[in-house]
C-alpha distance (Angstrom), angle and dihedral (degrees) to the residues before:
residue distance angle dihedral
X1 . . .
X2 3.98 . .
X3 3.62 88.0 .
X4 3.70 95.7 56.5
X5 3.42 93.5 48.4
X6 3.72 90.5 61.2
X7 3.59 94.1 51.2
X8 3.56 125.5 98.3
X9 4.06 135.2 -146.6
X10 4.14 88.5 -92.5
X11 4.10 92.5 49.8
X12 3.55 89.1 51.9
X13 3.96 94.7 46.4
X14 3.75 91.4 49.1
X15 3.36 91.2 57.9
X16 3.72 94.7 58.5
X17 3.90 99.5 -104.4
X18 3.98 100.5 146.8
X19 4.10 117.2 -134.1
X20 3.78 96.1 -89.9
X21 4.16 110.5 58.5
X22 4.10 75.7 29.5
X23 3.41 93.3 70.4
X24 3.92 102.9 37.9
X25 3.91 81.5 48.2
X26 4.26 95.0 59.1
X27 4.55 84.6 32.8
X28 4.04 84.3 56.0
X29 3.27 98.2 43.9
X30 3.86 113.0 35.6
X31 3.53 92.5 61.7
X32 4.08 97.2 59.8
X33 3.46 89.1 42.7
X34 4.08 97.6 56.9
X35 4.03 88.3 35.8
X36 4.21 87.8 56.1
X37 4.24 95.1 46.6
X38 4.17 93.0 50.2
């Protein structure tokens, strides 16, 4: 899970993830992330 939070939009579409799941991926994720550095 660290790993995804590191990655960005572009990592995710090089790796073949198409726009939808990438989307709810960075949505699911970027809201834990900001939450945990406050």
């Amino acid at each position: 899970m660290a790993a995804l939070r590191q990655m960005g939009e572009s990592d995710l579409k090089d790796m073949g993830v198409p726009m939808g799941p990438r989307k709810k991926i960075l949505l699911a994720v970027g809201p834990q992330s900001k939450q945990r550095q406050i």
